[in-house]
PDB file of N, CA, C and O in Angstrom:
ATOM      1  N   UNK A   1     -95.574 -69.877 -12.651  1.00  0.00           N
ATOM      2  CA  UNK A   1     -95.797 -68.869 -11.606  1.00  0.00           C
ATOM      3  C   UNK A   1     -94.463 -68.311 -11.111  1.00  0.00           C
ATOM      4  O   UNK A   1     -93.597 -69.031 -10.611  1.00  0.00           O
ATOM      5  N   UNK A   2     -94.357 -67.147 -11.256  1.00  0.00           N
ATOM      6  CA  UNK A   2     -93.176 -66.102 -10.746  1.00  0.00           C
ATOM      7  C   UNK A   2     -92.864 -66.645  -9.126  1.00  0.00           C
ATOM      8  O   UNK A   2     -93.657 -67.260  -8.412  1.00  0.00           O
ATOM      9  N   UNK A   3     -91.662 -66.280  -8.832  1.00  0.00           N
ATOM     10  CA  UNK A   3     -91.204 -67.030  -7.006  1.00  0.00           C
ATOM     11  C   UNK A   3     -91.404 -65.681  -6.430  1.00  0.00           C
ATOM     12  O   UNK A   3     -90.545 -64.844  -6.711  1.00  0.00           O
ATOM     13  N   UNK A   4     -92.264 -65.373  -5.769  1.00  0.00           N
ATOM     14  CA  UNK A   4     -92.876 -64.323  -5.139  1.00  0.00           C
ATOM     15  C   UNK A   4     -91.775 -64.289  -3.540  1.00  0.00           C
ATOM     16  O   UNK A   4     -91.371 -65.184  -2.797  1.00  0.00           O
ATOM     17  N   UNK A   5     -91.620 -62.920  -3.550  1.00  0.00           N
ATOM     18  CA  UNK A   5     -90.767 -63.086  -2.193  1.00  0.00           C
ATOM     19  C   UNK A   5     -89.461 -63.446  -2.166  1.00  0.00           C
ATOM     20  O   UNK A   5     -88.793 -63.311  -1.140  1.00  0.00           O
ATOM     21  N   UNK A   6     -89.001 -63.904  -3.208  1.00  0.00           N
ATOM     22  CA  UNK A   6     -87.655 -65.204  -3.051  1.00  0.00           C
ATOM     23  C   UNK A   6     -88.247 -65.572  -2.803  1.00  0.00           C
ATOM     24  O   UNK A   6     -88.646 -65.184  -1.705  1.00  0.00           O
ATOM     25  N   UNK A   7     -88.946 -66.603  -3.385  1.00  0.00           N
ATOM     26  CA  UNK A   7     -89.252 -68.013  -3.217  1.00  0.00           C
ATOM     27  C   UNK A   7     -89.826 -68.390  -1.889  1.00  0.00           C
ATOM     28  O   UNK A   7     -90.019 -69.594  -1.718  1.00  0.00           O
ATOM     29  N   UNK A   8     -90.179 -67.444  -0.769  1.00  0.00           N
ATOM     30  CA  UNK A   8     -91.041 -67.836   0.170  1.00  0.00           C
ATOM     31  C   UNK A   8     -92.528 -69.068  -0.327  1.00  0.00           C
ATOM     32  O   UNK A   8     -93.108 -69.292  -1.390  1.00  0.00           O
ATOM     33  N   UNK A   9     -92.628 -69.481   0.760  1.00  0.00           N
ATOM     34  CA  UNK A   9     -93.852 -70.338   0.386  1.00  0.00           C
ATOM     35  C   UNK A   9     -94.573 -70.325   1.312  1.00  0.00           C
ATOM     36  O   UNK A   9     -95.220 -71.262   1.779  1.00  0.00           O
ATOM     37  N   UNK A  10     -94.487 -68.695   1.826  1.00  0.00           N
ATOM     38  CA  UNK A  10     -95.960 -68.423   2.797  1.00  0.00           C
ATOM     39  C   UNK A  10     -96.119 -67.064   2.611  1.00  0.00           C
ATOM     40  O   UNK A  10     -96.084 -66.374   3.629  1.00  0.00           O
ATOM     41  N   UNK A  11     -96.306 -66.458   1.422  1.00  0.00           N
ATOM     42  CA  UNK A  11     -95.539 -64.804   1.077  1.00  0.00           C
ATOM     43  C   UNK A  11     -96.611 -64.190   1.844  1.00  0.00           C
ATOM     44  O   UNK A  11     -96.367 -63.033   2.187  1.00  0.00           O
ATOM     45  N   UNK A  12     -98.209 -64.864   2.352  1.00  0.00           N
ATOM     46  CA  UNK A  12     -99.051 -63.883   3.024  1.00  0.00           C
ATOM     47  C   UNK A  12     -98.553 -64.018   4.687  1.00  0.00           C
ATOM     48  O   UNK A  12     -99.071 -63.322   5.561  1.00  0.00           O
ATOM     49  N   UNK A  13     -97.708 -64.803   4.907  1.00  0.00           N
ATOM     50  CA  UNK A  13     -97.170 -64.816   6.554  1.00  0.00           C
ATOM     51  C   UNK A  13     -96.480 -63.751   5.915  1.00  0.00           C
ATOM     52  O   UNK A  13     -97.306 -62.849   5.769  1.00  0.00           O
ATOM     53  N   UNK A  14     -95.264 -63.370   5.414  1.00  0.00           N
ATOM     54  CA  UNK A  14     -94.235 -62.625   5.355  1.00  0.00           C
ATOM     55  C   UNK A  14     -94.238 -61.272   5.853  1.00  0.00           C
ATOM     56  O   UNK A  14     -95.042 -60.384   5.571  1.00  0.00           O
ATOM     57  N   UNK A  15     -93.238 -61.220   6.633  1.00  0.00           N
ATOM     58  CA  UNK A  15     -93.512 -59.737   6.995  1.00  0.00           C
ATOM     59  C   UNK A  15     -92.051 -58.670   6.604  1.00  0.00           C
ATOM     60  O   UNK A  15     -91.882 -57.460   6.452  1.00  0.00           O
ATOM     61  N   UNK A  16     -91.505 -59.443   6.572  1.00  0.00           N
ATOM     62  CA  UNK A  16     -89.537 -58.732   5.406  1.00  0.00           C
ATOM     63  C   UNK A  16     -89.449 -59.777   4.429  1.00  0.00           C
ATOM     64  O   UNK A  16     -90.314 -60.295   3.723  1.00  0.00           O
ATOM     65  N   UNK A  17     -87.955 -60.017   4.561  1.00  0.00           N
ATOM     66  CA  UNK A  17     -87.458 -60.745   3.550  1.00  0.00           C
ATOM     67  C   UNK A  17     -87.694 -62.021   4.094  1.00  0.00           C
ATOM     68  O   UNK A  17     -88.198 -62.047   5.216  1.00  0.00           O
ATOM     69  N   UNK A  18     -87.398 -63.233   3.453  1.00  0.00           N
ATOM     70  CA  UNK A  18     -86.898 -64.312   4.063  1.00  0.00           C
ATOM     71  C   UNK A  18     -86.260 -64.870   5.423  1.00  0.00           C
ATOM     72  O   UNK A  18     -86.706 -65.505   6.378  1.00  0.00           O
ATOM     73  N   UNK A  19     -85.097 -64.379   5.098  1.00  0.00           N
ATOM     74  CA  UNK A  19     -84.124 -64.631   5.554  1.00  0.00           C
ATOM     75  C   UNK A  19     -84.136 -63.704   7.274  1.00  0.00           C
ATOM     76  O   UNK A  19     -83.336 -63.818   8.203  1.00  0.00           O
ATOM     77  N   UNK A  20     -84.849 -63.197   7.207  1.00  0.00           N
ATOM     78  CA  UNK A  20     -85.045 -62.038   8.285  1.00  0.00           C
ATOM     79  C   UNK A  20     -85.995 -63.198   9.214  1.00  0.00           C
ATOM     80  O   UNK A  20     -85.784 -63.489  10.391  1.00  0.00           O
ATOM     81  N   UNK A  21     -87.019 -63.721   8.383  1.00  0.00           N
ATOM     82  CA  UNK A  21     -87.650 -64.771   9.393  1.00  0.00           C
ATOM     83  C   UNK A  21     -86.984 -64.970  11.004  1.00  0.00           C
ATOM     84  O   UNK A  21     -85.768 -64.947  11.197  1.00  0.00           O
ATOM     85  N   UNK A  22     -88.295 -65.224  12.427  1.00  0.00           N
ATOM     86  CA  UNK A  22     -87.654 -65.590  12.990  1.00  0.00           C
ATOM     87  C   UNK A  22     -87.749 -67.068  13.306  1.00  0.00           C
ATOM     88  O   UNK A  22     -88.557 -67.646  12.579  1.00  0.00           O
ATOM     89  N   UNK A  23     -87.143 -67.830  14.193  1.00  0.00           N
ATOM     90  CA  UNK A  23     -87.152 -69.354  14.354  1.00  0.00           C
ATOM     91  C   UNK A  23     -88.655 -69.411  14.676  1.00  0.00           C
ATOM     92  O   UNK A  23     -89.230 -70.269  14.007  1.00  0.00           O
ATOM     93  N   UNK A  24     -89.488 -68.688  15.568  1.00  0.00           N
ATOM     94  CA  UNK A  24     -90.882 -69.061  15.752  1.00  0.00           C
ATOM     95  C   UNK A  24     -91.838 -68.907  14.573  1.00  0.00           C
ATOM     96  O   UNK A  24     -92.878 -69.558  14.470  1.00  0.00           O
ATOM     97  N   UNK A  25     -91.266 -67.681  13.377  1.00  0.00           N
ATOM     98  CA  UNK A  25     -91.741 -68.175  11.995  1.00  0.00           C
ATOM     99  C   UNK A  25     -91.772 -68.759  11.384  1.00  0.00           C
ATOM    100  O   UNK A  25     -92.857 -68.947  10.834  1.00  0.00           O
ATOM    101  N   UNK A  26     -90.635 -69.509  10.986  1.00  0.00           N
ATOM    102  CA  UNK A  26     -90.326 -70.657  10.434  1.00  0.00           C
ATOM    103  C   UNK A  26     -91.461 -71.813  10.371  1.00  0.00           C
ATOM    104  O   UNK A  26     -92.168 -72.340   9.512  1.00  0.00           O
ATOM    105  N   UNK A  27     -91.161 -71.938  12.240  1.00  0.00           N
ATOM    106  CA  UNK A  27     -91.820 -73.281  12.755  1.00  0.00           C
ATOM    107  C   UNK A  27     -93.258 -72.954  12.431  1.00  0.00           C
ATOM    108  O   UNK A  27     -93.693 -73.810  11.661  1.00  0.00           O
ATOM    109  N   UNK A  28     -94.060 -72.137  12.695  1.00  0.00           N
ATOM    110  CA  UNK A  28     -95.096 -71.462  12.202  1.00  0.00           C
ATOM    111  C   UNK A  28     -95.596 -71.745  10.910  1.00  0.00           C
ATOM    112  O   UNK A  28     -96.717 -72.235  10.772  1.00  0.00           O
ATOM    113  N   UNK A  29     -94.789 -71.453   9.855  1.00  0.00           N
ATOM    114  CA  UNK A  29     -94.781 -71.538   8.256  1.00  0.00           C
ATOM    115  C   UNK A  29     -94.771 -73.060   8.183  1.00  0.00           C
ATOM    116  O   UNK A  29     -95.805 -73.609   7.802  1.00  0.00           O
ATOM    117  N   UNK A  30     -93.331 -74.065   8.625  1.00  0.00           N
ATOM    118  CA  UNK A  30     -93.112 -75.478   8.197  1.00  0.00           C
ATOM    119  C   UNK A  30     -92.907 -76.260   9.259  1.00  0.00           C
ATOM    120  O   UNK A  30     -92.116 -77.203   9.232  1.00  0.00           O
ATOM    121  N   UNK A  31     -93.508 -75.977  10.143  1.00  0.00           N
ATOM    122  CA  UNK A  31     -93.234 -77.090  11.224  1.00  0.00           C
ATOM    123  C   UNK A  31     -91.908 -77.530  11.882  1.00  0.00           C
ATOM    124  O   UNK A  31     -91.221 -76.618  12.342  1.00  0.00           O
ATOM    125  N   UNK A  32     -91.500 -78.646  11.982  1.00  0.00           N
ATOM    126  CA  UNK A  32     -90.369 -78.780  12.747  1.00  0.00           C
ATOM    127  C   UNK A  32     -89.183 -79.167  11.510  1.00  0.00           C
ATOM    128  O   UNK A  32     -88.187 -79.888  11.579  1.00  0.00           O
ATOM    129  N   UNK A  33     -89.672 -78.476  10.528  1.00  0.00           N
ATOM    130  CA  UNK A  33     -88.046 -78.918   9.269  1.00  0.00           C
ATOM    131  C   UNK A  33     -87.068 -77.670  10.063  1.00  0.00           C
ATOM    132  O   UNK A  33     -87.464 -76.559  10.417  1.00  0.00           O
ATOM    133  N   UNK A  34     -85.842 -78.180  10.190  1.00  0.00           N
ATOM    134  CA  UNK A  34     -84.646 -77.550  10.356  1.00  0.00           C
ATOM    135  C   UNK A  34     -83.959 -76.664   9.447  1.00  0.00           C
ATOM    136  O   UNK A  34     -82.971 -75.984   9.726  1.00  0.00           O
ATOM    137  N   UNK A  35     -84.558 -76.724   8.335  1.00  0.00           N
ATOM    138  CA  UNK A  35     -83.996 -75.692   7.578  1.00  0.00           C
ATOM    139  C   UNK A  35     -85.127 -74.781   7.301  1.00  0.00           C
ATOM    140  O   UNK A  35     -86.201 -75.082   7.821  1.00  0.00           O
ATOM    141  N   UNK A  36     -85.059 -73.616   6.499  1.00  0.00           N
ATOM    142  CA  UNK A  36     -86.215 -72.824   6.210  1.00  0.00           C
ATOM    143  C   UNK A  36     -85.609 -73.048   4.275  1.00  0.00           C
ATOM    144  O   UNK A  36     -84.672 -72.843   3.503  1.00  0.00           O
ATOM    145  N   UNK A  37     -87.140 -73.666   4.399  1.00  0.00           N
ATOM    146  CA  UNK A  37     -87.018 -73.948   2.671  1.00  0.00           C
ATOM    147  C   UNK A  37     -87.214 -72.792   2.053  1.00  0.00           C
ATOM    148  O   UNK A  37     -87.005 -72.672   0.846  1.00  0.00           O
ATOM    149  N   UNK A  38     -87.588 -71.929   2.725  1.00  0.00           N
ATOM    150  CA  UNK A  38     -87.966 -70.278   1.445  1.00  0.00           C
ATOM    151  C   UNK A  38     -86.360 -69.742   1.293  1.00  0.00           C
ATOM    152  O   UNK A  38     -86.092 -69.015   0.336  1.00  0.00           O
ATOM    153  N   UNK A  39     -85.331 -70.109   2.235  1.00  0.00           N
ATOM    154  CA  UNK A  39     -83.661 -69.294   2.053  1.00  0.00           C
ATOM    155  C   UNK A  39     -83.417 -70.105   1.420  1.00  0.00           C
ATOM    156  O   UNK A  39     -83.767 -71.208   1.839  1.00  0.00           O
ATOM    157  N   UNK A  40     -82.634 -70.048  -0.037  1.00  0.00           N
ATOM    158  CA  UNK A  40     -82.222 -71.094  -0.695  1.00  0.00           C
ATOM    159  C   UNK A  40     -80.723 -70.401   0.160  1.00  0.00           C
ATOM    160  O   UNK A  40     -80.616 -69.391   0.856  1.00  0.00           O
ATOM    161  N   UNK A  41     -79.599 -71.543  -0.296  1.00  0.00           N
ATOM    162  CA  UNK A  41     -78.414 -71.712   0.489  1.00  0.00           C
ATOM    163  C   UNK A  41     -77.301 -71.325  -1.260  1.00  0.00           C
ATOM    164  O   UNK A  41     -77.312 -72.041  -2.262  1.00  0.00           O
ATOM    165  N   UNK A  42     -76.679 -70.329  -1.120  1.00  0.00           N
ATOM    166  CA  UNK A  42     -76.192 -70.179  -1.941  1.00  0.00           C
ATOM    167  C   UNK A  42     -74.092 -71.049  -2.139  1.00  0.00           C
ATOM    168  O   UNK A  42     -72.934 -70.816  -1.791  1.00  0.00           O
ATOM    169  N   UNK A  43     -74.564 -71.623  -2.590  1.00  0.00           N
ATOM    170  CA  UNK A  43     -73.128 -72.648  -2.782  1.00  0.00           C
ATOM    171  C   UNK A  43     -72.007 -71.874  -3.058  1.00  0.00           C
ATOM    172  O   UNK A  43     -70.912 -72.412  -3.224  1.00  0.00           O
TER     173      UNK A  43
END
């Protein structure tokens, strides 16, 4: 399966990109993880 979104893993929450998410989306999408797993972190 293609990574829809970048790799979001709620692409029907989505309303931009990722990374645009806000903190009450996040928490919304994954609960209380501190990172947002749909931004991968580019090294």
């Amino acid at each position: 399966m293609a990574e829809e979104k970048r790799g979001c893993q709620k692409p029907e929450k989505l309303k931009g990109k990722p990374e645009e998410c806000s903190p009450e989306q996040i928490k919304e999408c994954h609960g209380e993880d501190p990172e947002h797993p749909c931004v991968k972190k580019k090294d």
